[in-house]
C-alpha positions in Angstrom: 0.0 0.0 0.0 2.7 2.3 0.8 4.5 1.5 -2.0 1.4 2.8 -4.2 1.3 5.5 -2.4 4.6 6.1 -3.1 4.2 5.4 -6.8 1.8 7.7 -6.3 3.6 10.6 -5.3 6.0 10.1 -8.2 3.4 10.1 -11.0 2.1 13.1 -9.5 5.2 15.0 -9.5 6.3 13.4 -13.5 3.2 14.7 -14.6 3.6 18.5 -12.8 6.7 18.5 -14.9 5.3 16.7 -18.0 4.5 19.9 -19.5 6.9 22.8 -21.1 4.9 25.8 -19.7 5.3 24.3 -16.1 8.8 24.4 -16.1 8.8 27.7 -17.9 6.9 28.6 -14.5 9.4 26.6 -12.1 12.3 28.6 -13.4 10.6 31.5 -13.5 9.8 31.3 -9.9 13.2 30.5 -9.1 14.5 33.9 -10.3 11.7 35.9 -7.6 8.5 35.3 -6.2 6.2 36.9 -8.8 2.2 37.9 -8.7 -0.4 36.4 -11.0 -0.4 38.4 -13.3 3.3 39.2 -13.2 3.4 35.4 -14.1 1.1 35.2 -16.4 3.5 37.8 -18.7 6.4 36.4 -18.0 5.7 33.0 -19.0 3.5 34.3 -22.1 -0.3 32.6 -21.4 -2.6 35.0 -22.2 -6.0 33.3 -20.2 -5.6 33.2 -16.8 -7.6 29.9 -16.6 -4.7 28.2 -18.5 -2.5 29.5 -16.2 -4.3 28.6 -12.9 -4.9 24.9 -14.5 -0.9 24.9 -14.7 -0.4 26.5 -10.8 -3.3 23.2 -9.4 -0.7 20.9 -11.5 2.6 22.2 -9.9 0.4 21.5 -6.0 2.9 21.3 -3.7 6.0 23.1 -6.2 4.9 26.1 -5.4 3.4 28.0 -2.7 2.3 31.5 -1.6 4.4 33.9 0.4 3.6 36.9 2.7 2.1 38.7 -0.1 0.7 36.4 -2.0 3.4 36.1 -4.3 3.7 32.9 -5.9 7.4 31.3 -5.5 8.7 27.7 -5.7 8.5 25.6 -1.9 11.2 22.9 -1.4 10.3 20.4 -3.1 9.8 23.0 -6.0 13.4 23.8 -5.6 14.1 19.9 -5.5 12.0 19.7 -8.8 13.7 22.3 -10.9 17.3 20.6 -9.3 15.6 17.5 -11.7 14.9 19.6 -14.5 18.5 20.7 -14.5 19.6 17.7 -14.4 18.1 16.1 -17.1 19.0 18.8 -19.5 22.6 19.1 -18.4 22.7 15.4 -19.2 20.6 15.5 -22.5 22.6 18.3 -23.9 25.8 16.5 -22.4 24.7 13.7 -25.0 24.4 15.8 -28.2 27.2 18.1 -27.4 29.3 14.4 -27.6 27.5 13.3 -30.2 26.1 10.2 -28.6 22.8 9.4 -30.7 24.8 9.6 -33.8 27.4 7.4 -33.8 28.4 5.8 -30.0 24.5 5.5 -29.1 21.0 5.2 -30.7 18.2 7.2 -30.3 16.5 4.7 -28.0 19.7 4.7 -25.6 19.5 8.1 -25.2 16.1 8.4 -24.1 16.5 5.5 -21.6 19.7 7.4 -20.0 17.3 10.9 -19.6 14.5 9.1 -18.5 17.1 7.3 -15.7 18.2 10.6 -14.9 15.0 12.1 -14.6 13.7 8.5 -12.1 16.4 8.7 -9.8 16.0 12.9 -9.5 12.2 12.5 -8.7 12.7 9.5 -6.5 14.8 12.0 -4.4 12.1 14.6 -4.6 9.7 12.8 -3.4 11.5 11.5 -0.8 12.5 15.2 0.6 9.0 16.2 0.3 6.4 14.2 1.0 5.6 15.2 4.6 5.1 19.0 2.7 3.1 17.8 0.2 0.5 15.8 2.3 0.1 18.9 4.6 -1.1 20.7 1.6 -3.7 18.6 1.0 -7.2 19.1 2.7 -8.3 15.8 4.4 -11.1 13.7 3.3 -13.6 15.4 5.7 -13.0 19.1 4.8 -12.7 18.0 1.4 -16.5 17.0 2.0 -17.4 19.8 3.6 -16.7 21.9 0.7 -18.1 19.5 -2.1 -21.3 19.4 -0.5 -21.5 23.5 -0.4 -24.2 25.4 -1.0 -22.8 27.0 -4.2 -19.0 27.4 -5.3 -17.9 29.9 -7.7 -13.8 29.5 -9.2 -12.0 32.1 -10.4 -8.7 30.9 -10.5 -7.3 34.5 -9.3 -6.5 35.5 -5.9 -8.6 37.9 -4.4 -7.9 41.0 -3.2 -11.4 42.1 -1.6 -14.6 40.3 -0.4 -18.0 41.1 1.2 -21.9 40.8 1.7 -24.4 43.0 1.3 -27.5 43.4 -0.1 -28.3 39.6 -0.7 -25.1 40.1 -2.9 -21.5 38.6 -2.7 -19.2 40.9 -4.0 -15.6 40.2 -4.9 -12.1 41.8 -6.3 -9.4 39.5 -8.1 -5.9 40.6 -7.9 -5.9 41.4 -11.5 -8.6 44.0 -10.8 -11.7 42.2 -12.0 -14.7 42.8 -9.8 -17.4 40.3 -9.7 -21.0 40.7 -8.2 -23.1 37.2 -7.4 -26.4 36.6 -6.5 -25.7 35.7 -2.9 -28.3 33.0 -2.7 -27.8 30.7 -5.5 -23.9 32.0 -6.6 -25.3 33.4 -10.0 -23.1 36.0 -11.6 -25.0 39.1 -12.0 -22.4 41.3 -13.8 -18.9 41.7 -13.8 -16.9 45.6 -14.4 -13.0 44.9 -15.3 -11.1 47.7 -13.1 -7.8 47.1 -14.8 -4.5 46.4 -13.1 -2.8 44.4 -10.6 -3.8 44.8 -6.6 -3.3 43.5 -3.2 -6.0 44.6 -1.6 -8.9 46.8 -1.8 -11.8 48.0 -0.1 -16.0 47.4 -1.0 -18.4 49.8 0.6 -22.1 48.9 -0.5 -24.4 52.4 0.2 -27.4 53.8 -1.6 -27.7 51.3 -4.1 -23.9 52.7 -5.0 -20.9 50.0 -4.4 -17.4 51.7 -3.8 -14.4 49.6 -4.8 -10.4 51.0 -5.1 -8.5 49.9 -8.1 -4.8 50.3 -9.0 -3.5 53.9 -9.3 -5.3 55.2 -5.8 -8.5 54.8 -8.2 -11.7 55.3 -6.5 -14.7 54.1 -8.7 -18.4 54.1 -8.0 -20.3 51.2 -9.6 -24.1 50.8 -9.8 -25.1 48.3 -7.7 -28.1 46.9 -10.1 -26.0 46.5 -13.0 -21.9 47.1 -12.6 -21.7 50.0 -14.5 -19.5 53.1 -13.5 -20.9 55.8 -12.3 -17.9 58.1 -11.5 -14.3 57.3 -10.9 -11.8 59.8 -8.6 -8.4 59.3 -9.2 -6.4 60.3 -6.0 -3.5 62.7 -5.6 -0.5 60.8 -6.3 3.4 61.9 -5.1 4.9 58.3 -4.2 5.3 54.8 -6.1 3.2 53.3 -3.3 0.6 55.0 -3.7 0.9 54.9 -7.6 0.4 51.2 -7.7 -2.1 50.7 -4.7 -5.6 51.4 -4.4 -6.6 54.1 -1.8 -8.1 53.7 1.2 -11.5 55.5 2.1 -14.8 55.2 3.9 -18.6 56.5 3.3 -20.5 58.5 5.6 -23.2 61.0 6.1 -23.0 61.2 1.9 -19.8 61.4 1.4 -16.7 59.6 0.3 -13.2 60.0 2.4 -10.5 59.3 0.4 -6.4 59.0 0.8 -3.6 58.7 -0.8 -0.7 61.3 -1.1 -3.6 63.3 0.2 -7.3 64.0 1.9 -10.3 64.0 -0.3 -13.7 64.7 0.4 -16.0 63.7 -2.2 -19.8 63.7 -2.6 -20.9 60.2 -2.1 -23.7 61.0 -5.0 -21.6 62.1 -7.9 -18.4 62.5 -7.2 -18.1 65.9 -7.1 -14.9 66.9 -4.9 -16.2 68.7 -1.6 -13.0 69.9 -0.6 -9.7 68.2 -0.1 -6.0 69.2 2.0 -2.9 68.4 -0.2 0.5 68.3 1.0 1.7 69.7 -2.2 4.7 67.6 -3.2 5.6 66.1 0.2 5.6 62.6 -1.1 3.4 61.5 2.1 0.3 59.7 2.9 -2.0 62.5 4.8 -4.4 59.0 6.0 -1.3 57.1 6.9 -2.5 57.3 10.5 -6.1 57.1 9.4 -9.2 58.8 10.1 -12.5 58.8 11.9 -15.9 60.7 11.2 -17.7 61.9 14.1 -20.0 64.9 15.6 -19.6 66.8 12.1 -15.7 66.6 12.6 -13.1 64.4 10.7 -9.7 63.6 12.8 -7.0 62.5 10.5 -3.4 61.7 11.3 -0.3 62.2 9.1 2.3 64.6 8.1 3.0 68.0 7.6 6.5 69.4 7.5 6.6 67.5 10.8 3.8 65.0 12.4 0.3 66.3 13.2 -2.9 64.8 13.9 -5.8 67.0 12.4 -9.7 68.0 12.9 -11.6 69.4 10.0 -15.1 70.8 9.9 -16.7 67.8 8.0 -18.3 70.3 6.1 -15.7 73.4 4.4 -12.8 71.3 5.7 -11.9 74.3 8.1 -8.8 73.2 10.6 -10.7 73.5 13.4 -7.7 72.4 15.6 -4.4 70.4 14.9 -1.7 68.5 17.6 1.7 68.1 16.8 1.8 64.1 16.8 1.9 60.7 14.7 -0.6 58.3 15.0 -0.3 54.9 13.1 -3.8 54.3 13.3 -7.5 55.9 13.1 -8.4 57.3 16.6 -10.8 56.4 18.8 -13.8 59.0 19.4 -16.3 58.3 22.8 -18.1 61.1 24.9 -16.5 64.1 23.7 -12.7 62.4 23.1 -10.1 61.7 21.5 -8.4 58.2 22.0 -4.9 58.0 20.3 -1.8 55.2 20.8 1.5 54.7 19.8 2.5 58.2 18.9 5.8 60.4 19.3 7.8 57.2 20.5 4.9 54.4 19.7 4.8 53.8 23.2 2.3 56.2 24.7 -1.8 56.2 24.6 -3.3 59.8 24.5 -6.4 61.3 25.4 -7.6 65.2 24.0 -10.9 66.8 24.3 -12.7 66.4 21.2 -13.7 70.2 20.7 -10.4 71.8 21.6 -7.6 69.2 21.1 -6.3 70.2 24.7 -4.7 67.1 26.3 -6.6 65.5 28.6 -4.3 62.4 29.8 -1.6 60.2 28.8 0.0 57.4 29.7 3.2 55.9 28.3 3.8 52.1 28.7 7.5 51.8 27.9 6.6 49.6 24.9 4.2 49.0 21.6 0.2 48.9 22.2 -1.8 46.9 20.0 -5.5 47.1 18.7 -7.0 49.0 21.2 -10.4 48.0 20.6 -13.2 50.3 23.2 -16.2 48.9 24.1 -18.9 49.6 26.6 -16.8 52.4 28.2 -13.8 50.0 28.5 -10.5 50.2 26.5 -9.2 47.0 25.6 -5.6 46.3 24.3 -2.4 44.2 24.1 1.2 44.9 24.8 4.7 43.9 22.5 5.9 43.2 26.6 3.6 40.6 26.9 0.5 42.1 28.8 -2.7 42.8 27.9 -4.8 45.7 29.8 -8.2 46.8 30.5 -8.4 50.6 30.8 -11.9 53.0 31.8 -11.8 56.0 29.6 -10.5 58.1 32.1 -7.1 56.3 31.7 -7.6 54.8 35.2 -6.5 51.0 34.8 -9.1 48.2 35.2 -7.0 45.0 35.1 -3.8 43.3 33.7 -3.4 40.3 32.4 0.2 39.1 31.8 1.2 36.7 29.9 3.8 33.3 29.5 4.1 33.9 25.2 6.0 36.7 23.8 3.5 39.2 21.5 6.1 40.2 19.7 4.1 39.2 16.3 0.8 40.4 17.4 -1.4 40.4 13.9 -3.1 43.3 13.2 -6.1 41.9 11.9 -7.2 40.1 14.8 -8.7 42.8 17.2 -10.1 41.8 20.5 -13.9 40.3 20.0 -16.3 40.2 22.6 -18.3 37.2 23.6 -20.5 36.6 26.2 -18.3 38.5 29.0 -15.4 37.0 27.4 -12.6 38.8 25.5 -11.1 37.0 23.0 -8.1 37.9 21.3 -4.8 37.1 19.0 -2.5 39.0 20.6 -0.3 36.2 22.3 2.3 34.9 19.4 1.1 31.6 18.6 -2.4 31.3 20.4 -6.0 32.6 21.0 -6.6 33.5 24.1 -10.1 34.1 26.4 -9.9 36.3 29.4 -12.3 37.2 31.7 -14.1 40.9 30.6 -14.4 41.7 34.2 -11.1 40.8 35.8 -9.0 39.7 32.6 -8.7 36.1 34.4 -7.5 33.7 31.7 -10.2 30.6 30.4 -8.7 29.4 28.1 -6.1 29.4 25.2 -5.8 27.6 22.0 -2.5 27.1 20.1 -2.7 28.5 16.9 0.8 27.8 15.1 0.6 30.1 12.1 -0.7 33.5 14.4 -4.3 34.6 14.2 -5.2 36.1 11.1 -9.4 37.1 12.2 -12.0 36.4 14.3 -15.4 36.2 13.3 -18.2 35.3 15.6 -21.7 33.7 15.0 -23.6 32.5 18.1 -22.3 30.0 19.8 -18.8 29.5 17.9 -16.1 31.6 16.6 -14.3 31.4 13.2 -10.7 32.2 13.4 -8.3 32.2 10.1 -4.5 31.0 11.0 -1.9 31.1 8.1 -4.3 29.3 5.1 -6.4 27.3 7.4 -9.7 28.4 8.8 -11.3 26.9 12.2 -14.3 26.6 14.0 -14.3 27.1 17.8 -16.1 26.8 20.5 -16.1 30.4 22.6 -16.8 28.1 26.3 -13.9 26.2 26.0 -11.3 26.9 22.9 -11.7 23.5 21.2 -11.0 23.2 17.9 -14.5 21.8 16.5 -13.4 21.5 12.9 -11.4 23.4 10.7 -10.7 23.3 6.6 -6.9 23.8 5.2 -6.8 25.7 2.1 -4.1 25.5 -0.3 -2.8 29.5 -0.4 -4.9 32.6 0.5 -7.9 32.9 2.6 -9.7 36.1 3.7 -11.9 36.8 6.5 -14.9 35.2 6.2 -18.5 36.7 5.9 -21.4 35.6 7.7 -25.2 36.1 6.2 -28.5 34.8 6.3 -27.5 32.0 8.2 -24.8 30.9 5.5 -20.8 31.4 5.9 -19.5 32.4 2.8 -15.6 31.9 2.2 -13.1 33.5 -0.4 -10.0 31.1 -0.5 -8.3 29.4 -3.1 -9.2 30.6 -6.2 -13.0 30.1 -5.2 -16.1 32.2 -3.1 -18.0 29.5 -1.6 -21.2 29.4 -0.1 -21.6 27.1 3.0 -25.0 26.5 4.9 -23.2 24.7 8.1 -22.0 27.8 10.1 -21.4 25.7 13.4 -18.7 23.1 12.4 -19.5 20.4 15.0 -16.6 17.7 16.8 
């Protein structure tokens, strides 16, 4: 049995090879990790269905990195060491003219075909404990076969969401896709152009908001795809150049950032007013910004660091503060709640009206994802702690803990459930704490870091590395979980259906609760 297994393996791996576009992609891999559609030049396919049907044959060559770049895995590297192989030794036999007069045709081929045998044996060998991991197992394989609907698009995406009993979705080579969220149907379709990593979707007013390559914001009907009104951005860097810009919609209008702050009307576009930096190559929203009480407070730069609140409606400076802020602040009862500014160590408080300082605190080290809620500030520590805080700056509890949080992921902000906070900010684990006195319950290892948490009743559904697993909130057991093969995002919960964007494929699933 092992032996067939074995045999297997091999086949597998001869028939990943077994076509010349493959290895065009091996050794193009092999020079730098490269993007989709970066790939799909540089090996010359011009559908990217041909090309995806040639990335599910090199399963287990290749893998994803960081950012989603494809690039070769060991046994990839082991594969194209084959490749070399074989061709040293096949041109080694014309360059000395075997095949013409010391050996036959027939001999030659046996002699590549040894070459190649013993190569792959050693391939296989190396990297069979890899290959297996990539594979989901027989019951998550299930799971997904018997979904509701599944829709492949053989692209990684770069944005997902539900709204409006639609599913809407972004590919990395800026395709957007709308689907009946019910039944998987494509509605319609609106081609963005250019390659992304990730993007936003805002659904509002029968309008759906979507950034594209370029710091390109483009309004698309929601009834039919069409465009309604693009705004392209200020643009002073390369980042910004080549990303798509972040922005929100509120009280009818668009915020928008790049190398600058827009205001837009949400209706038609039509620019409300804006504060540009001129040729300062620097993102105004690189701290972020929140709408609140007629005001917008945005952090960035300005011949120096400065957090700023306009008039939501002339874009008046009603006040500014001298400071950095790496992310959107915090507005409850008349204040501002900032973190990690000056020396990334501190948390702030100003009033809201005046900017005048109202408190700090500095903790002598980074402060991640200070999420508030119900009057409480919650947030985790690069020392190792994790704090409970009252708005006054007065401190509720700490928790600290045995794991360094040096790797806290920035996706995973604390969730609450049931008087429980749960949270990724331990390297390595999800952790439960008591809300009241930040006691520990319980805590889950979770090898690859927490990516999200997503909560649904009675279980929570937390994405680690490529895999995605159901959990129960009581007692942090692992229910079930499915193992993708390269990128998942967070998933979306609606109407009693989980809907997942992973691999290539959106797909629908009707069993939110996992069971043991």
């Amino acid at each position: 049995m092992e032996d067939e297994q074995e045999d297997q393996r091999r086949a597998e791996i001869f028939d990943a090879l077994g076509h010349p576009t493959r290895i065009s992609i091996i050794k193009a891999l092999n020079e730098e990790p490269l993007g989709f559609a970066d790939l799909k030049k540089e090996v010359g396919i011009d559908s990217s269905g041909h090309l995806q049907h040639h990335l599910n044959k090199l399963n287990g060559l290749i893998k994803t990195d960081e950012q989603g770049k494809y690039c070769l895995s060991n046994q990839g590297r082991d594969a194209l060491l084959s490749v070399q192989i074989v061709e040293r030794a096949a041109g080694s036999t014309s360059k000395n003219g075997f095949g013409r007069s010391h050996m036959k045709s027939s001999r030659r081929l046996k002699l590549i075909s040894v070459f190649l045998a013993v190569a792959l044996i050693f391939v296989s060998a190396v990297a069979v404990l890899e290959y297996t991991q990539l594979q989901p197992d027989v019951e998550n394989q299930s799971k997904i076969d018997t979904a509701a609907w599944t829709r492949e698009l053989y692209v990684t995406f770069a944005a997902f969401t539900i709204m409006d009993d639609k599913t809407f979705t972004m590919t990395r080579d800026g395709d957007f896709y709308c689907f009946d969220q019910e039944t998987g149907q494509t509605l319609w379709s609106q081609s963005l152009g250019g390659y992304i990593m990730l993007s936003q979707t805002v659904v509002e007013n029968s309008k759906v908001f979507v950034g594209s390559r370029g710091s390109v914001l483009n309004c698309l009907s929601e009834e039919n795809g069409s465009i309604l009104y693009r705004f392209e951005a200020f643009v002073a860097s390369s980042i910004a150049s080549k990303t798509a810009p972040d922005f929100s919609v509120s009280d009818g209008r668009v915020f928008v950032t790049a190398d600058g702050f827009h205001v837009l009307n949400a209706t038609n576009g039509e620019l409300l007013w804006e504060y540009s930096y001129g040729s300062l190559p620097n993102s105004v929203g690189n701290g972020g910004w929140t709408v609140a009480d007629n005001r917008v407070f945005v952090g960035g730069w300005d011949n120096g660091h400065k957090l700023f609140c306009f008039n939501i409606t002339d874009g008046s400076i009603l006040w500014e503060d001298g400071i950095k802020i790496n992310s959107p602040p915090i507005i409850s009862n008349g204040q501002v709640l900032i973190w990690n500014y000056d020396n990334d160590t501190c948390l702030k408080c100003l009033d809201e009206v005046t900017g005048m300082t109202l408190w700090s605190i500095d903790f002598g080290t980074t402060i991640f994802q200070p999420t508030l809620y119900d009057g409480t500030l919650l947030f985790g520590l690069a020392d190792g702690d994790f704090q409970s805080e009252t708005e006054n700056g007065s401190r509720n509890w700490i928790y600290s803990s045995m794991h360094e949080t040096s790797s806290y992921p920035s996706a995973a902000a604390p969730q609450i459930v049931n008087n429980t906070v749960v949270t990724g900010y331990e390297a390595g684990y999800l952790t439960a704490l008591n809300l009241s006195d930040g006691k520990l319950i319980w805590r889950t290892p979770m090898p690859d870091g927490v990516g999200s948490i997503t909560q649904d009743k009675n279980v929570l559904l937390v994405t680690s590395g490529t895999t995605l697993y159901w959990i129960n909130p009581s007692s942090g057991i692992i229910q079930e979980s499915i193992t993708f093969k390269h990128w998942i995002l967070t998933p979306k919960i609606a109407e009693n259906r989980l809907y997942i964007a992973a691999d290539g494929k959106v797909i629908a699933l009707d069993d939110i609760q996992g069971g043991m």
